[in-house]
TIMI-415442 format. One record per atom (N, C-alpha, C, O): residue in one letter; atom name; x, y, z. Coordinates in steps of 0.05 Angstrom, whole numbers. Layout:
SITE r  a      X      Y      Z
SITE A CA      X      Y      Z
...
//
This chain:
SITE r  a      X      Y      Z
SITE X  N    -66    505     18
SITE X CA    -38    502     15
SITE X  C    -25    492     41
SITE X  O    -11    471     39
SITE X  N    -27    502     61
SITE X CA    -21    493     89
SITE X  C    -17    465     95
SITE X  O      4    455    103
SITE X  N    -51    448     85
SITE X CA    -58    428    100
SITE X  C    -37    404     75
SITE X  O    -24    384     81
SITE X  N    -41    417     45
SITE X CA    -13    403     28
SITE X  C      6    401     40
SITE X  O     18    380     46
SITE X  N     13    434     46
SITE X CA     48    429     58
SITE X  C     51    416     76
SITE X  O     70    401     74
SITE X  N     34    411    104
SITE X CA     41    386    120
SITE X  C     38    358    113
SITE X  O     51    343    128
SITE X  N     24    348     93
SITE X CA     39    323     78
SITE X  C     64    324     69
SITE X  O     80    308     77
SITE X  N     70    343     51
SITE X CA     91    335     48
SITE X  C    112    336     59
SITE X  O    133    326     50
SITE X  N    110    354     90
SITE X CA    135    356    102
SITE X  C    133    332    118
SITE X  O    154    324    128
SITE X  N    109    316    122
SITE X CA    100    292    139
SITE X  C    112    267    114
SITE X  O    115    246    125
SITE X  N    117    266     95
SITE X CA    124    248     85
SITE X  C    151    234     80
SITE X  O    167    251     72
SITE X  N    157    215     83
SITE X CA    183    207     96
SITE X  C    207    221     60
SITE X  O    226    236     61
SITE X  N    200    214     45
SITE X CA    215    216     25
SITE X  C    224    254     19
SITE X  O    241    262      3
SITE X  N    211    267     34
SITE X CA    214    298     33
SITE X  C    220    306     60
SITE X  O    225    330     59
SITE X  N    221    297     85
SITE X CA    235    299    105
SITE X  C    259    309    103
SITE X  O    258    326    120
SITE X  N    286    311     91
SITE X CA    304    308     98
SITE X  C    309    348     84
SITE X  O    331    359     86
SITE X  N    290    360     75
SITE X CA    290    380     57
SITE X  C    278    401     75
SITE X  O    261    397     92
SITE X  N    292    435     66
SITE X CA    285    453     84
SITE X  C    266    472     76
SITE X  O    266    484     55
SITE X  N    249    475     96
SITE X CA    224    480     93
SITE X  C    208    503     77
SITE X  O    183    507     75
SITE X  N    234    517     63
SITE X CA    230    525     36
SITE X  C    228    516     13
SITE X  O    216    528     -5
SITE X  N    245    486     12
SITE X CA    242    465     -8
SITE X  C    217    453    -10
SITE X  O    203    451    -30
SITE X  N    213    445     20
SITE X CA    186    431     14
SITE X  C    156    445     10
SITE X  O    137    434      0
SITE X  N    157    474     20
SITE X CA    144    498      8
SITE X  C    144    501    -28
SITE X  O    124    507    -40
SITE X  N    164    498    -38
SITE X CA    167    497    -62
SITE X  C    154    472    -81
SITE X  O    148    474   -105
SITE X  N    151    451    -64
SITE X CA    149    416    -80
SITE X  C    123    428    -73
SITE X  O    117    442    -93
SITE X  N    100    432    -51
SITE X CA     78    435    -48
SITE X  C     66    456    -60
SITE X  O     42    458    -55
SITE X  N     75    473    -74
SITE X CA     68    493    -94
SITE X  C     57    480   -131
SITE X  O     40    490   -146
SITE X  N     77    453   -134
SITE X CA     77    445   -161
SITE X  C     61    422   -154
SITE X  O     58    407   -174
SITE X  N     45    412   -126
SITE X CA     38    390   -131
SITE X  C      3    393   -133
SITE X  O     -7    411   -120
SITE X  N    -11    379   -144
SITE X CA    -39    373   -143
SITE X  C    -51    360   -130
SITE X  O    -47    336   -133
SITE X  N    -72    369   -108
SITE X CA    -82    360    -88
SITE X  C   -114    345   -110
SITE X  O   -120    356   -132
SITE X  N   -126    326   -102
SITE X CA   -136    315   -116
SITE X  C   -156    289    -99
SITE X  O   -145    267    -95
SITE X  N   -177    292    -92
SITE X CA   -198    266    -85
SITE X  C   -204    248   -101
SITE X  O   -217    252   -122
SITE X  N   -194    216    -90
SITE X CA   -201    198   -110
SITE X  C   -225    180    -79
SITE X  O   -227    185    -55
SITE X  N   -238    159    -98
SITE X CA   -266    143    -95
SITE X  C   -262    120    -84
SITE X  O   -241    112    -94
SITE X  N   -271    100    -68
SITE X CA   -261     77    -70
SITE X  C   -277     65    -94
SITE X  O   -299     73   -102
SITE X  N   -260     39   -106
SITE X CA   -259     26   -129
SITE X  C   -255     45   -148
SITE X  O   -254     35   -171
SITE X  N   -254     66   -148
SITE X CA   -233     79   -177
SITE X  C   -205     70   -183
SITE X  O   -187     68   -166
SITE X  N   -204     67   -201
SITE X CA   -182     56   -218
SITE X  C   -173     77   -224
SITE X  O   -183     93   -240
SITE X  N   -147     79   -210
SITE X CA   -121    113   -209
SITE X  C   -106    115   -245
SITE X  O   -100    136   -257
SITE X  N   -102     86   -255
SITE X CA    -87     77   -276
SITE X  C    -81     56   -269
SITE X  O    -74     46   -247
SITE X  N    -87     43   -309
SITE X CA    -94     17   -320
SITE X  C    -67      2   -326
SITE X  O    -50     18   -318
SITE X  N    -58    -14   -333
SITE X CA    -34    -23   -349
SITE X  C    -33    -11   -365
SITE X  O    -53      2   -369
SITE X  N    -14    -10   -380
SITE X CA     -3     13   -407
SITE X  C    -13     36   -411
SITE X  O    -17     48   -432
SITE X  N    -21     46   -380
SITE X CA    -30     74   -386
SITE X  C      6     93   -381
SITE X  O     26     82   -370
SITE X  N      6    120   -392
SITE X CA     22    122   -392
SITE X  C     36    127   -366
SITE X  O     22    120   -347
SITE X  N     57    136   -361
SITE X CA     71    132   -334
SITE X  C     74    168   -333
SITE X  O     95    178   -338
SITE X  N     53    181   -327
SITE X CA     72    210   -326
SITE X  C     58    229   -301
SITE X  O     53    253   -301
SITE X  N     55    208   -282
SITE X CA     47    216   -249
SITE X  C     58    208   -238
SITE X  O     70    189   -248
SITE X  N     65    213   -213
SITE X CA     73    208   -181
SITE X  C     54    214   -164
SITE X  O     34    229   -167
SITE X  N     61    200   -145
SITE X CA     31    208   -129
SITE X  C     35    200    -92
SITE X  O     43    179    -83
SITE X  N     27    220    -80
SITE X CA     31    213    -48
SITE X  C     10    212    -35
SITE X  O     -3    232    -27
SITE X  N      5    189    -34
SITE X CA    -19    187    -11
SITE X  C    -24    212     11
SITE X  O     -6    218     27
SITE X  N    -48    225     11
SITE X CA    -52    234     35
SITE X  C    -70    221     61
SITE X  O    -63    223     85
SITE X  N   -104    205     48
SITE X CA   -122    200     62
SITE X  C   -123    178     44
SITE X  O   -123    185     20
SITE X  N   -123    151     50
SITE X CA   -147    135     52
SITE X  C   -125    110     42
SITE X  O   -104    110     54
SITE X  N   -127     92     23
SITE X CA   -106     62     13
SITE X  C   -118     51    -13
SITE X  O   -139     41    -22
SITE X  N    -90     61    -24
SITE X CA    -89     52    -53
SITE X  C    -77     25    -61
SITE X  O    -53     23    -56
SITE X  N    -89      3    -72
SITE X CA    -84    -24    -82
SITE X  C    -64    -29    -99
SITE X  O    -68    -18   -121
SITE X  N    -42    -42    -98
SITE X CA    -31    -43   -127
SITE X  C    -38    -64   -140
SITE X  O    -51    -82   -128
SITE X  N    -32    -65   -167
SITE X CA    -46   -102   -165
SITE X  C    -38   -115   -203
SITE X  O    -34    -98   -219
SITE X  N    -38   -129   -208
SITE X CA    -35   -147   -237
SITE X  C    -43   -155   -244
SITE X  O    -53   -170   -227
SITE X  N    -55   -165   -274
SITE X CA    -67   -187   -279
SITE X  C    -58   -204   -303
SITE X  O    -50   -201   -326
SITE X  N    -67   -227   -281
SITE X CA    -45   -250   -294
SITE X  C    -49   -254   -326
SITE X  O    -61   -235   -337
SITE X  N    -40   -282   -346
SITE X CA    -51   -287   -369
SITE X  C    -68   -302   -362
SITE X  O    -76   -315   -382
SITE X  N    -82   -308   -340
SITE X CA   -105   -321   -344
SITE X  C   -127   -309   -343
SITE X  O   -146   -320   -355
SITE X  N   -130   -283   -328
SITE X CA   -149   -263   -322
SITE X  C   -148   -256   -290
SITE X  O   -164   -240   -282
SITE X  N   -137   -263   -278
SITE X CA   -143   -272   -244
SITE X  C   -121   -240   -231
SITE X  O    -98   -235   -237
SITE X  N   -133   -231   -219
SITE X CA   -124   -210   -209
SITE X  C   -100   -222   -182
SITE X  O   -104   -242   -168
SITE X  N    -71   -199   -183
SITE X CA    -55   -211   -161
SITE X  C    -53   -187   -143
SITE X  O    -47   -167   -155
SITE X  N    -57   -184   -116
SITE X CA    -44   -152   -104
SITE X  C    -25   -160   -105
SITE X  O    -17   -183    -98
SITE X  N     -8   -135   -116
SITE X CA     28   -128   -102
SITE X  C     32   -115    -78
SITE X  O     52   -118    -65
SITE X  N     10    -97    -70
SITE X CA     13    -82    -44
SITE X  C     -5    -68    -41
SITE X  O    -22    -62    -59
SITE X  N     -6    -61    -16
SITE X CA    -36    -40    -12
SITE X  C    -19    -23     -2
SITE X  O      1    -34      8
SITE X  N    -19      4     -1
SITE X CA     -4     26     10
SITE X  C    -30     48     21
SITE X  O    -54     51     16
SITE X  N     -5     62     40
SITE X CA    -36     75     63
SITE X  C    -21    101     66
SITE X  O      3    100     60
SITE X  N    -33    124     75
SITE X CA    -23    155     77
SITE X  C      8    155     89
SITE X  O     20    141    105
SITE X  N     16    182     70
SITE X CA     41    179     70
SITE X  C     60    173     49
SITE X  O     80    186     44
SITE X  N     52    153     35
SITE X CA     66    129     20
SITE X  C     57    145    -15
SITE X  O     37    156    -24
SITE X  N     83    139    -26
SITE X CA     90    142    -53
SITE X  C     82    129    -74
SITE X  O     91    107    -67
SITE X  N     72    124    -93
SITE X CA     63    103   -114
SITE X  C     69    124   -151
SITE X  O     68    147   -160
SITE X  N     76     94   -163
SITE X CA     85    111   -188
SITE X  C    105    120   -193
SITE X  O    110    137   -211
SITE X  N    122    108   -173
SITE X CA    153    130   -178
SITE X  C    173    105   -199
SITE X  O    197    108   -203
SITE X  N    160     85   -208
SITE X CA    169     67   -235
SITE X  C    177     95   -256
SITE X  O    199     95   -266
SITE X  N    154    124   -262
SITE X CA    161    129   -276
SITE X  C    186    150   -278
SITE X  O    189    166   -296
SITE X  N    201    145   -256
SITE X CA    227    163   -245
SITE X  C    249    147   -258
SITE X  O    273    154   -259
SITE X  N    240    126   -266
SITE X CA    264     94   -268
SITE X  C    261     92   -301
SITE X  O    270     69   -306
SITE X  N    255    102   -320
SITE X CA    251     99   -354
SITE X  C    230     85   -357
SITE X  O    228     72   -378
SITE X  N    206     83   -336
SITE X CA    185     70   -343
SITE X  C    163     79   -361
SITE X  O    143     84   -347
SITE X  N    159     84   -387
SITE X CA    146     91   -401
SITE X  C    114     87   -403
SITE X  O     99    105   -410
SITE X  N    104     56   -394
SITE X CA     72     52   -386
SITE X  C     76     38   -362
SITE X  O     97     30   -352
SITE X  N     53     36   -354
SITE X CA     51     22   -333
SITE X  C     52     -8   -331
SITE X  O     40    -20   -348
SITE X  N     65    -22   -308
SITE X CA     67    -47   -326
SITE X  C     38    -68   -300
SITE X  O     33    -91   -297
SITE X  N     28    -43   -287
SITE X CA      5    -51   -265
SITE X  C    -13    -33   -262
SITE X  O    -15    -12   -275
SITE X  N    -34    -45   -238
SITE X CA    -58    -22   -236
SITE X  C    -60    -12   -211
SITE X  O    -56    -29   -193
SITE X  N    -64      9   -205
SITE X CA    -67     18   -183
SITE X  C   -108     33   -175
SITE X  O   -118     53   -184
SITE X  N   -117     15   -161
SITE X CA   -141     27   -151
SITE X  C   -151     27   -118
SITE X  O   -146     12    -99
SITE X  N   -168     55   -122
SITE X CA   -172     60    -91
SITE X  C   -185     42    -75
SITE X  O   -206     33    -84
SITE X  N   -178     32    -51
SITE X CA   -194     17    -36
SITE X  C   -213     27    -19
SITE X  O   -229     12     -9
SITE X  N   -213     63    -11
SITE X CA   -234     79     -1
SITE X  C   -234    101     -7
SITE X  O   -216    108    -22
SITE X  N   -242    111     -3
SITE X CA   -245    149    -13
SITE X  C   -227    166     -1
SITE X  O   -233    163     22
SITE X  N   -213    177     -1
SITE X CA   -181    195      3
SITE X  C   -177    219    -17
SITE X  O   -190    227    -36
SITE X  N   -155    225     -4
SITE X CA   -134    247    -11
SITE X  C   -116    240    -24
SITE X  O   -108    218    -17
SITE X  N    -99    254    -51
SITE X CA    -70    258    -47
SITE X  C    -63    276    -69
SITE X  O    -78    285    -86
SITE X  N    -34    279    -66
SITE X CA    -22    294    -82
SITE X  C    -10    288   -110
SITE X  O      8    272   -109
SITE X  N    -13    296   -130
SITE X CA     -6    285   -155
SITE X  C     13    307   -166
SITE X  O      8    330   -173
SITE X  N     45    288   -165
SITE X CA     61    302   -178
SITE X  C     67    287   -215
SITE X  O     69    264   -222
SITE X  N     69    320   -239
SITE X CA     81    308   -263
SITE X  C     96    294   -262
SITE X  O    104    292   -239
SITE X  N    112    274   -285
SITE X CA    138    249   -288
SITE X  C    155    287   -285
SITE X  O    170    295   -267
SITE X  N    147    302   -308
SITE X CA    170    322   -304
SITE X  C    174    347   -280
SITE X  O    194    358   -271
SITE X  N    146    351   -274
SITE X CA    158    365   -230
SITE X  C    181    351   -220
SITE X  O    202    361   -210
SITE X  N    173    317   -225
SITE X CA    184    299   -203
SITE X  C    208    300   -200
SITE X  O    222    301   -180
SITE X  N    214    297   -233
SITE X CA    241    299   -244
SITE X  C    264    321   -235
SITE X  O    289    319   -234
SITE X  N    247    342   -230
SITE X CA    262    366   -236
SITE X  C    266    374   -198
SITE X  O    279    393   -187
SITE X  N    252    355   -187
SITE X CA    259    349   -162
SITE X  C    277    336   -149
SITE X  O    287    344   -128
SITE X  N    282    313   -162
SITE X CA    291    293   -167
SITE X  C    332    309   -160
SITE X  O    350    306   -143
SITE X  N    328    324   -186
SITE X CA    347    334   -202
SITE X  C    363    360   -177
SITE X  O    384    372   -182
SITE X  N    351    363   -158
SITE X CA    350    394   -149
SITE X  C    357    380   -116
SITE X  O    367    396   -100
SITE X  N    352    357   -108
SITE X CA    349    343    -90
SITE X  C    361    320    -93
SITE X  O    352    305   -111
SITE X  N    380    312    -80
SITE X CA    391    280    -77
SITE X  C    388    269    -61
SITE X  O    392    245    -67
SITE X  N    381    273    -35
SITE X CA    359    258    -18
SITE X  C    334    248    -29
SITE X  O    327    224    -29
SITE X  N    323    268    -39
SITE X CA    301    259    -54
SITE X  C    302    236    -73
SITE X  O    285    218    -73
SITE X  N    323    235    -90
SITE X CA    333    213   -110
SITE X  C    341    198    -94
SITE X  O    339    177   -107
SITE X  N    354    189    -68
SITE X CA    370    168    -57
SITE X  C    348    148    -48
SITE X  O    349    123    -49
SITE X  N    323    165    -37
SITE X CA    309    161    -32
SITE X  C    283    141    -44
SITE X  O    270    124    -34
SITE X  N    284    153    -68
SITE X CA    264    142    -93
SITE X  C    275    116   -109
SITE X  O    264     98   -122
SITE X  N    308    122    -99
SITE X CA    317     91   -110
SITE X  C    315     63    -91
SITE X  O    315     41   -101
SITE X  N    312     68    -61
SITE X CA    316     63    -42
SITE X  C    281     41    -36
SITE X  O    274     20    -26
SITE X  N    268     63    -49
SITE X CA    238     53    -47
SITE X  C    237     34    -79
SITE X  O    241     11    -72
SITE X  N    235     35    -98
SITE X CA    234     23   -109
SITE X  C    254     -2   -107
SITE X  O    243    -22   -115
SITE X  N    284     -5    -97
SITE X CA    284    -36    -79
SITE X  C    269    -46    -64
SITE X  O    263    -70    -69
SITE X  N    260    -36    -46
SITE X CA    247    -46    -25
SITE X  C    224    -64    -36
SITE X  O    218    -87    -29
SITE X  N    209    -44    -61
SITE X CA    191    -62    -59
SITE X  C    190    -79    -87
SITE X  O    168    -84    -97
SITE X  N    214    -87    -99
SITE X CA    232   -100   -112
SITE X  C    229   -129    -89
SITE X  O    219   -151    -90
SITE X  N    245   -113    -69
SITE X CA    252   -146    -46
SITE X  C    224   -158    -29
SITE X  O    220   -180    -19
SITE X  N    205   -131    -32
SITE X CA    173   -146     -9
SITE X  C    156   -164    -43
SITE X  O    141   -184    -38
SITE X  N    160   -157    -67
SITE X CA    152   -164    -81
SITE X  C    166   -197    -89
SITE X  O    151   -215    -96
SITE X  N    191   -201    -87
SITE X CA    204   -212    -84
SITE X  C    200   -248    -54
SITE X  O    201   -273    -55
SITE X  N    196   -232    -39
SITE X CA    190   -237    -13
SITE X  C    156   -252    -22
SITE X  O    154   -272     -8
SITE X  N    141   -250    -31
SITE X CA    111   -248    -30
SITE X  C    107   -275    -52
SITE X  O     90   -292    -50
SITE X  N    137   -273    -80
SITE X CA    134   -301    -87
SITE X  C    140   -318    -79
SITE X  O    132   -340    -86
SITE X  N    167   -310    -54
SITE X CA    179   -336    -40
SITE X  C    150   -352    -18
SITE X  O    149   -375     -9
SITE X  N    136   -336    -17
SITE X CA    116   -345      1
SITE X  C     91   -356    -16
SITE X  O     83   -378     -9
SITE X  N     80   -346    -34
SITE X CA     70   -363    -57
SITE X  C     78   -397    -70
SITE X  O     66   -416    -79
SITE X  N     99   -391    -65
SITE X CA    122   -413    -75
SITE X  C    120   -435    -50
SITE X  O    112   -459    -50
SITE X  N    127   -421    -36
SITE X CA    139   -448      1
SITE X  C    117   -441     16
SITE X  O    107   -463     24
SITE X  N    102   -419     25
SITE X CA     83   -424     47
SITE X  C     51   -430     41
SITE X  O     36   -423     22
SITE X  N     49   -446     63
SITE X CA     14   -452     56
SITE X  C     -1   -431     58
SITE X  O      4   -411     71
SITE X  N    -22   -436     44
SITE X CA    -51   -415     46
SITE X  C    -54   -397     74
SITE X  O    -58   -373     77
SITE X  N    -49   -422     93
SITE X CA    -55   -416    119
SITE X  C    -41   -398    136
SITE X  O    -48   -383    154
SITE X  N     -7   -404    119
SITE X CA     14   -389    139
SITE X  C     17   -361    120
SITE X  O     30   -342    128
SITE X  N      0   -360     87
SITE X CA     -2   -333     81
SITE X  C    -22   -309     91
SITE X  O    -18   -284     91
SITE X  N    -47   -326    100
SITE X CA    -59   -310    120
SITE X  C    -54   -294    143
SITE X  O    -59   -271    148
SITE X  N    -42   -318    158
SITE X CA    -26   -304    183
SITE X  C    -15   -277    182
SITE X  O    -20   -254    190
SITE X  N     13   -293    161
SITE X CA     38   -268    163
SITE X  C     27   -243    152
SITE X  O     37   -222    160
SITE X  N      2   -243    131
SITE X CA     -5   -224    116
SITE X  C    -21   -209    140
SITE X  O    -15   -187    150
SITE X  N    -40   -222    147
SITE X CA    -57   -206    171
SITE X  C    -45   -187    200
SITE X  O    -55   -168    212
SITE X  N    -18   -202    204
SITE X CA     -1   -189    226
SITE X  C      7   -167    217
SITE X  O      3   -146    228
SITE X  N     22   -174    190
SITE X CA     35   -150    159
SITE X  C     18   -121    166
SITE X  O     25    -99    176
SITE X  N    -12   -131    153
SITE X CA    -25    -99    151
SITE X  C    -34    -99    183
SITE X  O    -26    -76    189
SITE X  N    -45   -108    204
SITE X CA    -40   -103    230
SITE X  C    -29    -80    231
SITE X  O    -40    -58    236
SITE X  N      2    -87    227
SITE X CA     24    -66    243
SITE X  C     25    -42    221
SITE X  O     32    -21    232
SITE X  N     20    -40    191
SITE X CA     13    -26    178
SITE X  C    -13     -8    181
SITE X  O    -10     17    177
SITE X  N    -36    -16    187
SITE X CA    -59    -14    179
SITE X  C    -74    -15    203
SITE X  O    -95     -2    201
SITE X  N    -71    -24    225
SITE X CA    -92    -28    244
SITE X  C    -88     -7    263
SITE X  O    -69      7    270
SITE X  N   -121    -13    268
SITE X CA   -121      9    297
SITE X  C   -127     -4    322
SITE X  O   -133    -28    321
SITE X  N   -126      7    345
SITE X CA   -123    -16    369
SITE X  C   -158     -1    380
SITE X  O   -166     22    386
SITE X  N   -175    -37    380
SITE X CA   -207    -24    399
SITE X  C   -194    -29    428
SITE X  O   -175    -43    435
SITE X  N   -215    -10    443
SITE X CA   -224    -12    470
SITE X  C   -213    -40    480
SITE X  O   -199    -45    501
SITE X  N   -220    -53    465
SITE X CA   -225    -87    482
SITE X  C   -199    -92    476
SITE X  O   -193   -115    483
SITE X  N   -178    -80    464
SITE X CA   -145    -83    464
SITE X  C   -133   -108    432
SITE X  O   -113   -122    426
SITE X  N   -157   -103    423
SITE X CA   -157   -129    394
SITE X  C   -154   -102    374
SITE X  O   -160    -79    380
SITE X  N   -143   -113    346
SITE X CA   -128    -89    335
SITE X  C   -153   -103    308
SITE X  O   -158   -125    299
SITE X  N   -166    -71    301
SITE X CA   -178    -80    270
SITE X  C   -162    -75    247
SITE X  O   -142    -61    244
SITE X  N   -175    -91    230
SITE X CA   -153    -91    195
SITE X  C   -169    -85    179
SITE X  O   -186   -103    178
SITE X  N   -178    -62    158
SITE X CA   -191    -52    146
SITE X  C   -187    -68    121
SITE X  O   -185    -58     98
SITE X  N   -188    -91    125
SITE X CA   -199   -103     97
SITE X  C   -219   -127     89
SITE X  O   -224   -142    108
SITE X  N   -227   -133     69
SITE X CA   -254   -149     62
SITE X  C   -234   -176     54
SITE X  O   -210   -177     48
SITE X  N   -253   -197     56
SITE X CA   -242   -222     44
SITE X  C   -230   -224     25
SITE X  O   -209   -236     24
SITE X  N   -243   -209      3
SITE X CA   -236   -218    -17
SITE X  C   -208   -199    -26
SITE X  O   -193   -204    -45
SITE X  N   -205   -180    -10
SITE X CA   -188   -163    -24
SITE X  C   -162   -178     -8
SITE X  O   -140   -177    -20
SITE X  N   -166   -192     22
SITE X CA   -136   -211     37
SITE X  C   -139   -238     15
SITE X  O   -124   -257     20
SITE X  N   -154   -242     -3
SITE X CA   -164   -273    -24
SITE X  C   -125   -259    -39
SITE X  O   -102   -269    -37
SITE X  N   -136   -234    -54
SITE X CA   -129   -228    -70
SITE X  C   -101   -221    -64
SITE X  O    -87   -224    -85
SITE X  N    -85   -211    -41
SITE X CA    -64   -212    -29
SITE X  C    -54   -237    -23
SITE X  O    -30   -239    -18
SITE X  N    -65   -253    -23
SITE X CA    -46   -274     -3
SITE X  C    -44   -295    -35
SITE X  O    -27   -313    -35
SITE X  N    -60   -292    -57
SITE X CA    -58   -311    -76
SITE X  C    -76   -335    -73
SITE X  O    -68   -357    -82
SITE X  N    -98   -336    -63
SITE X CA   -120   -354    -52
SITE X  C   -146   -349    -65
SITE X  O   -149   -326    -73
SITE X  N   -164   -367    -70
SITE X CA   -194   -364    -72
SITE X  C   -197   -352    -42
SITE X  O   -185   -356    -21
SITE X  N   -219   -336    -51
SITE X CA   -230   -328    -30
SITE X  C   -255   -350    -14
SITE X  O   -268   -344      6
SITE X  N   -254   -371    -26
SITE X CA   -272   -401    -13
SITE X  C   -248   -403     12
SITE X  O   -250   -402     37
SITE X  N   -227   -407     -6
SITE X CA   -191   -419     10
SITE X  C   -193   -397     35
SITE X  O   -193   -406     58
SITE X  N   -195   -376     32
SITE X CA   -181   -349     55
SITE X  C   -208   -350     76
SITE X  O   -205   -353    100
SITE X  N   -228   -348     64
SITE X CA   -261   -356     84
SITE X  C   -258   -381    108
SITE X  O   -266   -377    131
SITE X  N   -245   -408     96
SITE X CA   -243   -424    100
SITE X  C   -222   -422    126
SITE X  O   -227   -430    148
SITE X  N   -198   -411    117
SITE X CA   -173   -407    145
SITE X  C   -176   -386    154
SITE X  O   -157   -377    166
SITE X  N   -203   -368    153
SITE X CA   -207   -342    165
SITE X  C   -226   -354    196
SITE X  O   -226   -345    219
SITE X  N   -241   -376    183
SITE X CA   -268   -393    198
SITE X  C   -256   -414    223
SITE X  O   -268   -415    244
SITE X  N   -232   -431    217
SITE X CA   -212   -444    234
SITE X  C   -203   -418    256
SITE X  O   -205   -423    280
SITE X  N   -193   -388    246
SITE X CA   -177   -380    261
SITE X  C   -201   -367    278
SITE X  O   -192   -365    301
SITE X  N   -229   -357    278
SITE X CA   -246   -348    286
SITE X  C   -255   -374    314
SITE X  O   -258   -372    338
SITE X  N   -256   -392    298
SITE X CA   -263   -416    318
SITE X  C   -247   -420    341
SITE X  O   -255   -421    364
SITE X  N   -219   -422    334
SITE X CA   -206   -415    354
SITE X  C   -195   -388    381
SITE X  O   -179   -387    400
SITE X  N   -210   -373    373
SITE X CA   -217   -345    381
SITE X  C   -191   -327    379
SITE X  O   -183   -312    396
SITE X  N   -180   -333    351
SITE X CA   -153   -310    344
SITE X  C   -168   -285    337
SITE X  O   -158   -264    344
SITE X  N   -199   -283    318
SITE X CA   -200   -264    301
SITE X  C   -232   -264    305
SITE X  O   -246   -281    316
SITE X  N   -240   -239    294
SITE X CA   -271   -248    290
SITE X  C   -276   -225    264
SITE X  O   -260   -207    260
SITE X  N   -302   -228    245
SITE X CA   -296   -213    217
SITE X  C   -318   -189    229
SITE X  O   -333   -191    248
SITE X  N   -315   -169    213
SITE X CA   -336   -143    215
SITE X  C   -343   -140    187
SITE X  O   -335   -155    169
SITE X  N   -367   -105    180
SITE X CA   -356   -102    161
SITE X  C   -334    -87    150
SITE X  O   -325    -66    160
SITE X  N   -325   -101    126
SITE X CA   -298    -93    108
SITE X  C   -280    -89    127
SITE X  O   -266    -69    129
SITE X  N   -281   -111    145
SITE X CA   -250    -98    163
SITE X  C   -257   -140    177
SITE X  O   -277   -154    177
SITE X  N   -230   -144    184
SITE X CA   -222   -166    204
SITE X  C   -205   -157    232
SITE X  O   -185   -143    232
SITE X  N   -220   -170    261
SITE X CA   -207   -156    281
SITE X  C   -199   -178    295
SITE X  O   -215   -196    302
SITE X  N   -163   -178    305
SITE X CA   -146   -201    311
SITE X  C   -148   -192    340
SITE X  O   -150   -170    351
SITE X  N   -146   -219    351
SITE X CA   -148   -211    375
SITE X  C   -122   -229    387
SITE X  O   -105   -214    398
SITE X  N   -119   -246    388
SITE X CA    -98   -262    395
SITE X  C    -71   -280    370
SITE X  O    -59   -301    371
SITE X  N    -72   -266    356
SITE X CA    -56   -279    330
SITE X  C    -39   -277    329
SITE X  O    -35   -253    325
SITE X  N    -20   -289    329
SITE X CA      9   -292    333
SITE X  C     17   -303    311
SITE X  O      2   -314    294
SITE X  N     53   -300    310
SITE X CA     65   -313    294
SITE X  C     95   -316    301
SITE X  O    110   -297    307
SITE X  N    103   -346    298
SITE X CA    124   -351    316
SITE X  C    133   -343    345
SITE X  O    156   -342    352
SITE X  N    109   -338    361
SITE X CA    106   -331    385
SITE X  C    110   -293    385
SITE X  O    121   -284    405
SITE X  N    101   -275    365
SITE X CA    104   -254    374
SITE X  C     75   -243    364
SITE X  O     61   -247    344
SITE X  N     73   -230    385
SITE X CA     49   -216    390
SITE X  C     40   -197    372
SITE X  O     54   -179    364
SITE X  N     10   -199    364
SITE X CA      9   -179    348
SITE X  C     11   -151    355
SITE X  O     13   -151    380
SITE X  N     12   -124    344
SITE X CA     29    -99    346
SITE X  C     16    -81    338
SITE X  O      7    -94    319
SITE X  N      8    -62    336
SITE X CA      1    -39    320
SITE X  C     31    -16    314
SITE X  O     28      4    300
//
C-alpha cells in the first residue's frame, strides 16, 4: 500500500489532494504488472478502466482502414491513459500496448467517477489532459501534413529525449526506442526512418543501440538537446 500511495501522491493529476484523499484513491485502486507487447485494450473493447502508469511505457496507437498501424503517443510513469472513459466514451476508439514490462494502477470507469465527483481538481484536471492531447494529436497531423520524413524524426527524437531519455557518462542522452516503433510514430516506413536515422548517424548526431537510439549532437532550430 505504501509504495501505491506514493504514486499516487507522485502523480501530477492527484497532487493538489490531501493526504487523506489520496490515502483514500490508493485504497480503491489496483496495482497490477503488465508485459512488454501485451495489448492493455483492443478497439471496441469496453471503456471501463483508468489507468496510471507506475513503471515502464505504454503505446497508444490506431489502425488505419488500410491495416497500417499509427502511434498517438507513447506515455511513461506517472501519466494517465483511458480517461476517454470519464468523457461518455463507451468503447474504445484505440489500442493501448506495453512497450516493456511495468507497473500501474488500475482504476474502475465507476471509482474514477466517484472521484471525479468528490474532487474538482481532479476533474479540472482530467478535462485539461484530454485537451492537451486533443492539441499534441492535433499537432502530429499538422506535421504529417507539412513536415518531411526527415524533420519528423528530428522533432520526434528531441520530443521523447526530453520525455524519455537518460543522460550517459559521455553526456549523449539515450531514447528507449526501436526503429520500428519511431517508423510507427513519426508515420514512415521503417526503410524511410532507417534511412534518415543512417544520414543522421553519418553525420555524428546519433548512433543506434539495442531498442534504444543515443543523440548526441541533435538539434533543432539551434536548441540543444535536453533531458
Amino acid at each position: 500500500m505504501e509504495e501505491k500511495l506514493w504514486y499516487i501522491k507522485s502523480a501530477a493529476i492527484f497532487s493538489a489532494l490531501k493526504p487523506e484523499e489520496q490515502q483514500a484513491i490508493g485504497a480503491v485502486a489496483k496495482m497490477t504488472p503488465f508485459h512488454r507487447e501485451e495489448i492493455i485494450y483492443l478497439p471496441d473493447d469496453l471503456s471501463n478502466y483508468v489507468y496510471l502508469i507506475k513503471k515502464g511505457r505504454v503505446k497508444l496507437s490506431r489502425i488505419n482502414d488500410d491495416g497500417r498501424e499509427v502511434t498517438l503517443d507513447i506515455l511513461g510513469r506517472r501519466e494517465i491513459f483511458g480517461e476517454l472513459a470519464m468523457a461518455e466514451e463507451a468503447t474504445r476508439s484505440h489500442m493501448a500496448t506495453a512497450l516493456e514490462d511495468g507497473l500501474m494502477c488500475i482504476f474502475t470507469r465507476a471509482d474514477f467517477q466517484k472521484i471525479m465527483a468528490r474532487h474538482s481538481s481532479v476533474t479540472l484536471k482530467v478535462v485539461k489532459l484530454i485537451g492537451l492531447r486533443m492539441r499534441k494529436l492535433e499537432s502530429r497531423l499538422e506535421d504529417l501534413a507539412f513536415r518531411s520524413v526527415s524533420e519528423r524524426v528530428n522533432g520526434t527524437l528531441l520530443r521523447l529525449a526530453e520525455e524519455f531519455g537518460s543522460k550517459e557518462s559521455s553526456g549523449a542522452v539515450r531514447v528507449p526506442i526501436t526503429q520500428s516503433q519511431l517508423a510507427y510514430l513519426v508515420g514512415a516506413s521503417r526503410e524511410k526512418v532507417a534511412e534518415e536515422l543512417g544520414k543522421l548517424r553519418r553525420e555524428g548526431l546519433l548512433s543506434t543501440a539495442y531498442r534504444s537510439i543515443i543523440l548526441q549532437n541533435l538539434t533543432e532550430r539551434g536548441r540543444e538537446t535536453r533531458v
